[in-house]
Residue frames as qw, qx, qy, qz and C-alpha x, y, z in Angstrom:
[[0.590, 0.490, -0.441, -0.466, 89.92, 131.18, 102.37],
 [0.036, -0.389, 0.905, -0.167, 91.55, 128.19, 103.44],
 [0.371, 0.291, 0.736, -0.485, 88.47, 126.99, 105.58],
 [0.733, 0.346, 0.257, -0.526, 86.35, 127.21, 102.92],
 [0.617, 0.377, -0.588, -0.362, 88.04, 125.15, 100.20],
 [0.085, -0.109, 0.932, -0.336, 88.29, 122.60, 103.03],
 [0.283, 0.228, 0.459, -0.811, 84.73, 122.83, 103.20],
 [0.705, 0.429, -0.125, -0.551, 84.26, 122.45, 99.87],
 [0.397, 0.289, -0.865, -0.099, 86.92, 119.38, 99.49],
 [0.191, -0.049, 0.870, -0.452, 85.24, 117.97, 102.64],
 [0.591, 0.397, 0.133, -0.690, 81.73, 118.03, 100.78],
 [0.531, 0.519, -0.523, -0.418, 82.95, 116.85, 97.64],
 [0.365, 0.280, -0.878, 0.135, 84.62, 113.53, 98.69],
 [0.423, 0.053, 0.801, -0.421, 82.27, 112.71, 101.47],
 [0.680, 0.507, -0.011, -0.529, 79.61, 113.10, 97.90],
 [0.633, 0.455, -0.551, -0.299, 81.72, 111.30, 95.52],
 [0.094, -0.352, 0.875, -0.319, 82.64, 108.88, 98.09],
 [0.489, 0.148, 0.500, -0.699, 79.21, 108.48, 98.95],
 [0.682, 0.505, -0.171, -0.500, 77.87, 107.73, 94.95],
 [0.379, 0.519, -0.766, -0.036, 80.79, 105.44, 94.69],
 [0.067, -0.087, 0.940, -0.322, 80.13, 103.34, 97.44],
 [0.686, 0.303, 0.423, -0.509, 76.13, 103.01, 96.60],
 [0.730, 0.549, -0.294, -0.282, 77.32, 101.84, 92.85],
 [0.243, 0.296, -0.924, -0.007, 79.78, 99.78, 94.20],
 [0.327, 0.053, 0.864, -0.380, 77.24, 97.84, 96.77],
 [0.726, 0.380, -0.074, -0.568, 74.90, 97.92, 93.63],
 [0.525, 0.521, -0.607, -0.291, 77.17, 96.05, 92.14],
 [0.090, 0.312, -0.924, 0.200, 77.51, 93.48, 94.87],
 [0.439, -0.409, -0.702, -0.383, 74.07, 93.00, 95.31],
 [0.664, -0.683, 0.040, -0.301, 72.16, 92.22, 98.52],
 [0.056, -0.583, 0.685, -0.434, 73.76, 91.37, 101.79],
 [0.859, -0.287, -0.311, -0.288, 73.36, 88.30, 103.45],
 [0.322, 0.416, -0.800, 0.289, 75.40, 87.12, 106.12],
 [0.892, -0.265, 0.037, -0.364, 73.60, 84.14, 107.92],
 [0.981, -0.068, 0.014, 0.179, 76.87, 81.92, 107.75],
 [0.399, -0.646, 0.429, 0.490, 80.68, 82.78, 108.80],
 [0.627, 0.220, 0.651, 0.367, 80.91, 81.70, 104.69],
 [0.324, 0.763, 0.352, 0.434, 79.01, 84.59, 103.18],
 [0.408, -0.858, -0.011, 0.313, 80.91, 86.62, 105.61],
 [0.498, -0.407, 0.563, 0.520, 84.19, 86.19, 103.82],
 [0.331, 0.448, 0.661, 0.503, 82.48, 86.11, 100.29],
 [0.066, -0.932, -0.353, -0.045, 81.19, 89.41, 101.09],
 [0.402, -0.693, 0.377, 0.466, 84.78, 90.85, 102.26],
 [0.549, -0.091, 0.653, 0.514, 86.43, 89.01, 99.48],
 [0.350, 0.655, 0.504, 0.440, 83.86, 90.68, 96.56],
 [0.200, -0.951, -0.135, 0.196, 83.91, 93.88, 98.70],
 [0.455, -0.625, 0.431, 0.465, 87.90, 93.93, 98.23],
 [0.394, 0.135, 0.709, 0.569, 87.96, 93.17, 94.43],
 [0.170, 0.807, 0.565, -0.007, 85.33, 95.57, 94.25],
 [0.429, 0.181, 0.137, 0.874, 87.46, 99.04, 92.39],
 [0.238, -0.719, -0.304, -0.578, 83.97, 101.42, 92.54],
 [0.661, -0.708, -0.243, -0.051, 83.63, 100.51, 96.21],
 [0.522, -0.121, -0.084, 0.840, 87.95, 101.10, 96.93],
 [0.226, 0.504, 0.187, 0.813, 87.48, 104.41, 95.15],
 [0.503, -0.776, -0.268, -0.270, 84.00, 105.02, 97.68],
 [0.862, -0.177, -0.270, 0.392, 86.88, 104.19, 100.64],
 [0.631, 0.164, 0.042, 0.757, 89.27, 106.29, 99.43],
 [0.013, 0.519, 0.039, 0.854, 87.20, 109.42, 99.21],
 [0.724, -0.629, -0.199, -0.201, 85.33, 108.68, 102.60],
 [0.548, -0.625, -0.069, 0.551, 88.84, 108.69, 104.80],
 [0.307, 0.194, 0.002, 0.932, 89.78, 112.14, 102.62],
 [0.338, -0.678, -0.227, -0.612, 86.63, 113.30, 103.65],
 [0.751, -0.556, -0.308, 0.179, 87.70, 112.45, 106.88],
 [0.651, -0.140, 0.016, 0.746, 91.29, 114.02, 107.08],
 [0.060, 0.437, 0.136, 0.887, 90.08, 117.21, 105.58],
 [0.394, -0.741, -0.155, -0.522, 87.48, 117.52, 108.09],
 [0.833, -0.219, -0.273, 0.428, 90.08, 117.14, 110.49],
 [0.404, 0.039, 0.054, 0.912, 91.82, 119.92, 109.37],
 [0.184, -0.653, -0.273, -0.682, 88.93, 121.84, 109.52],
 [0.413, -0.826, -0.321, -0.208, 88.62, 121.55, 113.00],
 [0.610, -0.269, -0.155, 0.729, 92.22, 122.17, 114.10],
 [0.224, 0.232, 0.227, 0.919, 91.38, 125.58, 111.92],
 [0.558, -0.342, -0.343, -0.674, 87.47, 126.56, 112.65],
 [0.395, -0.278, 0.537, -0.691, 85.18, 125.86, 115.26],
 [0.117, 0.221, 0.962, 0.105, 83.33, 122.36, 115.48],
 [0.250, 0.572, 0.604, -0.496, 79.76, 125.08, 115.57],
 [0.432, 0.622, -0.267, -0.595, 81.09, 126.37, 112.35],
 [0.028, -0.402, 0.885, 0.235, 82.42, 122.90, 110.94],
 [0.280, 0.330, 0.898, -0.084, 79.58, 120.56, 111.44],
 [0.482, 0.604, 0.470, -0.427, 76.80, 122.77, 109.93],
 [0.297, 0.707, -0.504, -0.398, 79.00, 124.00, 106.98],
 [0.096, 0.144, -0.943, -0.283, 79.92, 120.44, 105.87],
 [0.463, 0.392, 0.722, -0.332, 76.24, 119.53, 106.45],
 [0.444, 0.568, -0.190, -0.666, 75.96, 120.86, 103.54],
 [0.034, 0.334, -0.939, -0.074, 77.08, 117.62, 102.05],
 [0.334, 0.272, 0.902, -0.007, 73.55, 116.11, 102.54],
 [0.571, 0.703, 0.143, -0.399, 71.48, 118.52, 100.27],
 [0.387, 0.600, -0.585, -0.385, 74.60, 117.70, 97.28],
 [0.078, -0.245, 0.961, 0.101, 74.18, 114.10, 98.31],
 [0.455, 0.549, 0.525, -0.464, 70.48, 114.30, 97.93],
 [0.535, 0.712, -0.028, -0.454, 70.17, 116.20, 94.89],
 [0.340, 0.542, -0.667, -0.382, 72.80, 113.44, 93.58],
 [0.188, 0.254, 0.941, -0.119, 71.01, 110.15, 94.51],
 [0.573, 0.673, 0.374, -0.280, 67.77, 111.77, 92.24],
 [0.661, 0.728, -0.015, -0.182, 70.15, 112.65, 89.19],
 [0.016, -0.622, 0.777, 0.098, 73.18, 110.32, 89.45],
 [0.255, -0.012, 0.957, -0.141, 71.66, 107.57, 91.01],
 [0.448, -0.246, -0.583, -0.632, 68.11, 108.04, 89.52],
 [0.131, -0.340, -0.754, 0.547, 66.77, 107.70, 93.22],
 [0.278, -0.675, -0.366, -0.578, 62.94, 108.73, 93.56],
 [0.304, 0.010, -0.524, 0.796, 63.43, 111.28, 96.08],
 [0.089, -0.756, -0.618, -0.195, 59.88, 112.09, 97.90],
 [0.088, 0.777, 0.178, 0.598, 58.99, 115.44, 98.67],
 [0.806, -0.563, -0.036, 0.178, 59.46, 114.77, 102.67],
 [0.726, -0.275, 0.065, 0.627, 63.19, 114.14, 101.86],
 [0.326, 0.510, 0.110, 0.789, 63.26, 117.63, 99.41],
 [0.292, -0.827, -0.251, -0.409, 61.50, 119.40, 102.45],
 [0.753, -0.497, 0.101, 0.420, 64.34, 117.94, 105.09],
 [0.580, 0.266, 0.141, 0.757, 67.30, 119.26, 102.27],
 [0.002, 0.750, 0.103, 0.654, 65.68, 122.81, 102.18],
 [0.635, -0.771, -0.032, 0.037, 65.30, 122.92, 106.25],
 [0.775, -0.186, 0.212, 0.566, 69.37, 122.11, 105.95],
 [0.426, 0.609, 0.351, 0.570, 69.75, 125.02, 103.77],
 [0.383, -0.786, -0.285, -0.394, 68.00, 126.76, 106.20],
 [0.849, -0.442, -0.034, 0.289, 70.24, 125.64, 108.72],
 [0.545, -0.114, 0.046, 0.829, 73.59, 126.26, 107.47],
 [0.037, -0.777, -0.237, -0.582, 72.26, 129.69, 106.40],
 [0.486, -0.843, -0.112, -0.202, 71.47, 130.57, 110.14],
 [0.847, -0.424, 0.082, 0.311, 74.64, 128.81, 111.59],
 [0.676, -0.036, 0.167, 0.716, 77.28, 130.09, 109.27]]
């Protein structure tokens, strides 16, 4: 039981992490760093940036839980079983983000499906 709510916190937060940190780097715009200047302007909005902390925050819990997953579980059951994590990060970049996902990238998600299916 354990292992899976790991599984499922390790999903979640690498997802909400994920959404957070593409709305925060909306917000910051493009990148540019041609000059040690926009280097530090880029840190400096990056750090004042709350959406993008938040993105941070849930990206090293998604780390630490999948830590604990493998001290608990195998890495052959651990990796495919959090893979899950790109079909919910798919199917939220088309109806969070409003990303036009092409049919290619819905045909890769299902294969993953497929996948953890077989593996777990």
């Amino acid at each position: 039981m354990k292992i899976w709510l790991t599984v499922i916190g390790v999903v979640l937060a690498d997802v909400v992490g994920n959404m957070a940190l593409r709305k925060g780097m909306e917000q910051i715009g493009d990148v540019t760093l041609y000059q040690p200047s926009q280097i530090l302007s880029l840190i400096y909005r990056i750090l004042k940036n709350r959406v993008l902390g938040f993105g941070i925050l849930c990206i090293a819990m998604a780390f630490f839980l999948f830590l604990a997953l493998l001290s608990w579980s195998d890495l052959s059951f651990a990796l495919p079983a959090t893979a899950l994590g790109s079909v919910v990060n798919t199917v939220g970049a088309r109806f969070f983000l409003k990303e036009n996902v092409t049919m290619g990238r819905w045909v890769g998600t299902l294969l993953i499906c497929v996948g953890v299916s077989l593996l777990s």
